[in-house]
N, C-alpha and C positions, 0 to 999 in steps of 0.2 A: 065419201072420204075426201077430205079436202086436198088440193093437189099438192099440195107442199112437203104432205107427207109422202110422197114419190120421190123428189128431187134429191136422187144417190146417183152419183157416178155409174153408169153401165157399162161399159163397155161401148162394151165388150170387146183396155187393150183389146173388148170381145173381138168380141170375137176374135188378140194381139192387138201389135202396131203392124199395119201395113193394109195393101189392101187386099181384099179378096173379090177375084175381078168375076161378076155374074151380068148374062141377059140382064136389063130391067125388066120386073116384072111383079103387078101388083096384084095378088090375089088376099081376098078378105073372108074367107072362108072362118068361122069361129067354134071353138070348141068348150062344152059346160061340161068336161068331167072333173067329176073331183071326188077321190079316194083315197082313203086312208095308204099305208105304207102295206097295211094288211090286208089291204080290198075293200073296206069299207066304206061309207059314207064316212069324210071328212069335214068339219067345221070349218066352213067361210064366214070371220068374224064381221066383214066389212063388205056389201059388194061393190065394185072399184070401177067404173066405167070405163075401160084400159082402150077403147077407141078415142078416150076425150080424156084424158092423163097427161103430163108434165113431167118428161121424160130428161134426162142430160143424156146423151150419147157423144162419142166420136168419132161416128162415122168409120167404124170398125178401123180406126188408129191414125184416120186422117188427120181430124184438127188435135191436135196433143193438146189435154187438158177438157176435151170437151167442151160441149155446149146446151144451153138447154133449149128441149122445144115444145110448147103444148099443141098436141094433137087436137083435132077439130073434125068428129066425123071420119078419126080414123088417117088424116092427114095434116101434112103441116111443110109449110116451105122459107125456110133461114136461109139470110144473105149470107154470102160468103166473105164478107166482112165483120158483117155483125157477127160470125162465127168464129173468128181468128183465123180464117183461110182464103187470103188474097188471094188463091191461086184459082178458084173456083167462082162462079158469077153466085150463083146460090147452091142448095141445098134442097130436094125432094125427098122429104120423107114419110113413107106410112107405117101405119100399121097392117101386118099378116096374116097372122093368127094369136091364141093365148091357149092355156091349156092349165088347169087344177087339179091339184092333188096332194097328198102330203108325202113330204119327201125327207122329214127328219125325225117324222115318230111321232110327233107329240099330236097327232090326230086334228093337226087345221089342217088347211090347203095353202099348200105355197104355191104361185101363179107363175108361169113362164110366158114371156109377150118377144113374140118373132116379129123384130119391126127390120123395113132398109130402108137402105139411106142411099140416094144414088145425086154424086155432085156435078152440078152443072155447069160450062156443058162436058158431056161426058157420055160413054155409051156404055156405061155399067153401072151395074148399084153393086151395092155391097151388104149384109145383114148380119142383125146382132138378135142376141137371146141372151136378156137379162131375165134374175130370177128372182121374186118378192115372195115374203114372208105374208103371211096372212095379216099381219098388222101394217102393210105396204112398204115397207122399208125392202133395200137391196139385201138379198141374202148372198148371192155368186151371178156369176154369170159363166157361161158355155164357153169353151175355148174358141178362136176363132175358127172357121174351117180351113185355114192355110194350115191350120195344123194334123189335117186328116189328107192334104195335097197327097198322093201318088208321085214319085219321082219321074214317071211319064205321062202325068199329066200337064196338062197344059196353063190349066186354071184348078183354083178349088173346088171342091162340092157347091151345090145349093141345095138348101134347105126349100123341100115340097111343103109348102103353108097347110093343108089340111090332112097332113100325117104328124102334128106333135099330140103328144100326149103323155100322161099321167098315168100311170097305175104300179101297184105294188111298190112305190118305194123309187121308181124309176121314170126318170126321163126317156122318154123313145122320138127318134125323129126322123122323120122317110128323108132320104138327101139323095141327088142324082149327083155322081162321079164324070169328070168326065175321062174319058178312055182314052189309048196313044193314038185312036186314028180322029179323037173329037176337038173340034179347035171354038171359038169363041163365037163364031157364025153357027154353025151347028149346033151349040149345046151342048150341055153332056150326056151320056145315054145307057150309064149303068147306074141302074137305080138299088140301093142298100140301106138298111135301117141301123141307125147309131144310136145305141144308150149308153146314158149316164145316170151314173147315181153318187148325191150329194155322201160325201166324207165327212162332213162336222167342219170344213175347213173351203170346199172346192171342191169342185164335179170331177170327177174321174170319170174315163169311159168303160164299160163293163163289156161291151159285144158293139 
């Protein structure tokens, strides 16, 4: 599929505007499920090479307005000029994971890609989960995780790259919390599974 037909806004305000402060950390773990809402095999109209894709992101709400980046093997590194963010020298971004399934009914697979983005220099990244229709175009994207913050947390969740997934109709995604004794050197250290399932409109969280 040509990369042009990717080039939608992600987010992911994803994941809002602001940031959501995480270790860096690149894992490339990938995932081929793909299921209907019912359980079934789901129709992938197109396969989409989402490690070498033409993504816009902003840096989960850094650069307002976003920017685009093509991936290359899964990575990819924008100035931070050419990004609209003087305040950063560049940009490190990869790809995480992906994960298929059908998530509106209509028996294709809609594709969700866990990519970060960590600005440089800087001692966090931050991650977005944008979500494609079978025909590549953006369908939603995941709230950020400042929106699943703890009020005694420190930082937000992050997202475990080889726990997303598809089945029945539902987004699932393993995320480590971090706890009131966990600070930014430590990590976080309670680890919980967050689903969402698409509205016709926007992911809602179910459990």
């Amino acid at each position: 599929m040509p990369f042009h037909t990717l080039h939608r806004a992600l987010v992911v305000g994803l994941l809002g505007a602001g940031v959501s402060l995480a270790p860096t950390t690149y894992a490339a773990a990938t995932s081929d499920t793909a299921e209907t809402s019912q359980g079934g095999p789901a129709q992938a109209d197109n396969a989409v090479d989402w490690k070498n894709a033409t993504y816009r992101i902003t840096c989960d709400g850094i650069v307002e307005g976003g920017f685009e980046v093509p991936l290359v093997d899964g990575r990819a590194t924008s100035s931070g000029g050419g990004s609209g963010a003087s305040v950063y020298d560049h940009f490190d971004i990869a790809y995480e994971n992906s994960a298929s399934g059908d998530m509106t009914g209509d028996g294709r697979a809609e594709t969700a890609v866990l990519l970060s983005c960590s600005p440089q220099e800087s001692n966090f990244s931050v991650q977005e989960v944008p979500v494609f229709s079978a025909d590549g175009d953006l369908l939603g994207e995941l709230p950020s995780p400042k929106s699943l913050q703890g009020p005694d947390a420190v930082l937000p969740p992050v997202y475990v790259p080889s726990e997303l997934s598809i089945r029945g109709g539902e987004l699932s995604a393993g995320m480590n919390f971090y706890g009131p004794g966990d600070s930014h050197a430590s990590g976080p250290s309670i680890h919980r599974t967050v689903v969402w399932r698409w509205n016709g409109s926007s992911f809602e969280r179910v459990s």
